[in-house]
C-alpha positions as CSV (number, residue, x, y, z in Angstrom):
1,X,109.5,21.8,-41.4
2,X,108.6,19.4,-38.7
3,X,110.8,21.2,-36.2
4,X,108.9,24.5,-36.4
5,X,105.4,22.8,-35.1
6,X,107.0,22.1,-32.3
7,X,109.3,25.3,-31.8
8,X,105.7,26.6,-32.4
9,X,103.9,25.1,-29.9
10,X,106.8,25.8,-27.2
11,X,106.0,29.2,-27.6
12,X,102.0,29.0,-27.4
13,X,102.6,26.9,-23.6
14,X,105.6,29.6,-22.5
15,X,107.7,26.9,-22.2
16,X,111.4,28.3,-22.6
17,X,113.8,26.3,-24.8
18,X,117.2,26.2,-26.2
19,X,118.0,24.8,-30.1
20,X,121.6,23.2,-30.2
21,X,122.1,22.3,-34.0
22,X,124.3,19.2,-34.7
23,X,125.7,16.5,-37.0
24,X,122.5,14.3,-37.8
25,X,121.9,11.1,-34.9
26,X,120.0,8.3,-35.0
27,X,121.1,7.2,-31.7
28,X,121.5,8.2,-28.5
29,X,125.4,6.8,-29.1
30,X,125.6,9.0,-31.8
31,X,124.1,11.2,-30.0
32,X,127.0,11.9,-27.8
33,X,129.7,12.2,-30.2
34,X,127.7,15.2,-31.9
35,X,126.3,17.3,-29.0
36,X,128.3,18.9,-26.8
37,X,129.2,19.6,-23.1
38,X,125.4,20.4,-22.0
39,X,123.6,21.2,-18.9
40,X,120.7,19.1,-19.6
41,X,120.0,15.1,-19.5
42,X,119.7,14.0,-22.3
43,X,117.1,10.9,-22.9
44,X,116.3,7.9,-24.9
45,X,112.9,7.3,-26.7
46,X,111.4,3.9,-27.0
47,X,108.1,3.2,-29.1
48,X,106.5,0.3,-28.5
49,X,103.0,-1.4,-29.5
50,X,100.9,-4.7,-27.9
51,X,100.6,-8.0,-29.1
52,X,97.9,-7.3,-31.0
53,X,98.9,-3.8,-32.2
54,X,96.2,-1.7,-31.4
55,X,98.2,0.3,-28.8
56,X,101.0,2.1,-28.8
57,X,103.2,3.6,-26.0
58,X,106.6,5.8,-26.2
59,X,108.7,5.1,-23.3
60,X,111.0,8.6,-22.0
61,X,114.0,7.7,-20.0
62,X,117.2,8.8,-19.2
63,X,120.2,7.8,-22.2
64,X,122.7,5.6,-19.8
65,X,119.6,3.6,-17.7
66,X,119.1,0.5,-19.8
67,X,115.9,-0.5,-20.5
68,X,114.4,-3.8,-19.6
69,X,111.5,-4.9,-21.8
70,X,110.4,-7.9,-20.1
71,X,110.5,-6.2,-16.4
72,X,108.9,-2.9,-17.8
73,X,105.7,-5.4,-19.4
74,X,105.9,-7.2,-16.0
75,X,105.8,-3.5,-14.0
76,X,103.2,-1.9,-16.2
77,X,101.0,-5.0,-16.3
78,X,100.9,-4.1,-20.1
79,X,101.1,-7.7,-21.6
80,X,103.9,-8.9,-24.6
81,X,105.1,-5.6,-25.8
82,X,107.6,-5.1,-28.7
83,X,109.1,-2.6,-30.8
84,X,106.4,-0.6,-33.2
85,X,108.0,-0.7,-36.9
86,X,108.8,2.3,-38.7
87,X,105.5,2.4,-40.7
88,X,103.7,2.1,-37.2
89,X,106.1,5.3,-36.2
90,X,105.6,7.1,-39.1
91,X,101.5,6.9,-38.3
92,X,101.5,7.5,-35.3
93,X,104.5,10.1,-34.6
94,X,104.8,11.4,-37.4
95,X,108.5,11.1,-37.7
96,X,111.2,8.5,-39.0
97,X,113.5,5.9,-36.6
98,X,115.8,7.8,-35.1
99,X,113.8,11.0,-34.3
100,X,111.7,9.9,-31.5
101,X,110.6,12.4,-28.9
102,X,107.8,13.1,-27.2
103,X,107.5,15.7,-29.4
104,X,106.4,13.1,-32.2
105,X,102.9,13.6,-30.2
106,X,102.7,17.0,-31.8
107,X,101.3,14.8,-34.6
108,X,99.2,12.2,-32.9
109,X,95.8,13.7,-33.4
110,X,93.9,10.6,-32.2
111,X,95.9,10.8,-28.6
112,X,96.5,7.3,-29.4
113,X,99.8,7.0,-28.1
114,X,100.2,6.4,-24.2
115,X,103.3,7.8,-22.9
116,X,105.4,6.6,-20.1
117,X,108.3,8.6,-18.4
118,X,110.8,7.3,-15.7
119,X,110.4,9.3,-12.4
120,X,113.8,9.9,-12.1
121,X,113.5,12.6,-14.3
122,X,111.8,14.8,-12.6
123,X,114.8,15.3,-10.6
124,X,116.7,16.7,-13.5
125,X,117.0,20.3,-14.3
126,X,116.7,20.1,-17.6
127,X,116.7,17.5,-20.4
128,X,117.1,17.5,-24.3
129,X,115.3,15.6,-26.9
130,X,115.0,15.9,-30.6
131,X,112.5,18.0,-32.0
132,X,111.1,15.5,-34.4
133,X,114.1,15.6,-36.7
134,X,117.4,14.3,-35.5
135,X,119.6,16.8,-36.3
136,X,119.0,19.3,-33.3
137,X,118.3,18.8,-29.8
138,X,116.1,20.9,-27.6
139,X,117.0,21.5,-23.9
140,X,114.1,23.0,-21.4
141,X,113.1,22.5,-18.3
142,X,112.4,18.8,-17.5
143,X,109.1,20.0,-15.2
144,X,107.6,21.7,-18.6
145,X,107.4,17.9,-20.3
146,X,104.5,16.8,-18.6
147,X,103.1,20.4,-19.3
148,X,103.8,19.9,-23.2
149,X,102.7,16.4,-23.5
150,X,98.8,17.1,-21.1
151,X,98.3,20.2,-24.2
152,X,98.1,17.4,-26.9
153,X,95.8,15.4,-24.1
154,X,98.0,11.5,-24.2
155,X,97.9,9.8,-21.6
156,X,101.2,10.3,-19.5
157,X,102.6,8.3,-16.4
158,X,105.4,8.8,-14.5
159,X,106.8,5.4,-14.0
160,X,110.1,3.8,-11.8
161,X,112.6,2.4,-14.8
């Protein structure tokens, strides 16, 4: 099950972590009517390749900040970005629309992927992302993402969204 790798991995790095089981949600609007009252931000997953699509990049932020593709090219100095396709997902995450986490990385064993988080959640205690299916959500400390995501050696920047 493509949940346990990652439960899995948790466990190797120490990194604590709470499992809330829910209805299945393929978007962060859904998202809210299934989960309930939690301590945790919860955050929205964007994958995105170049023009040319021979890079990809998954974009972390928190769920109610919109997301600007145009100004986040612009501030990135990235070039004409737009969203990867399924198949492109599937290839590189390892995991269907809808369940997109950093967690997809897990299955990125070419580090491939370049992965850019907005700042703004390192003020967060805690945040909740999918665990590469979308029908749970796993809650730890928003400090031990960076940890998770420098074990599978991407490339991660923390970014102002």
């Amino acid at each position: 099950m493509a949940a346990e790798k990652v439960y899995e991995k948790l466990k190797e790095l120490s990194i604590p972590f709470e499992i809330i089981e829910h209805e299945a949600a393929l978007t962060v609007e859904e998202m809210e009517k299934v989960l309930p009252e939690m301590d945790a931000q919860v955050c929205k997953n964007l994958f995105l390749r170049n023009q040319k699509g021979n890079q990809h990049y998954l974009v972390v932020m928190a769920k109610e900040k919109p997301f600007n593709l145009k100004e986040f090219e612009q501030k990135q100095g990235l070039g004409k970005l737009s969203f990867a396709s399924e198949k492109r997902l599937l290839k590189y995450l390892g995991v269907p629309s809808g369940s997109v986490s950093p967690f997809g990385l897990i299955n990125d064993s070419t580090n491939h992927v370049i992965v850019y988080i907005d700042q703004d959640l390192k003020q967060c205690d805690k945040v909740g992302v999918h665990p590469n299916i979308n029908s749970a959500t796993i809650t730890f400390k928003a400090s031990d993402l960076e940890k998770y995501i420098k074990s599978l050696d991407n490339e991660v920047y923390w970014v102002k969204m």
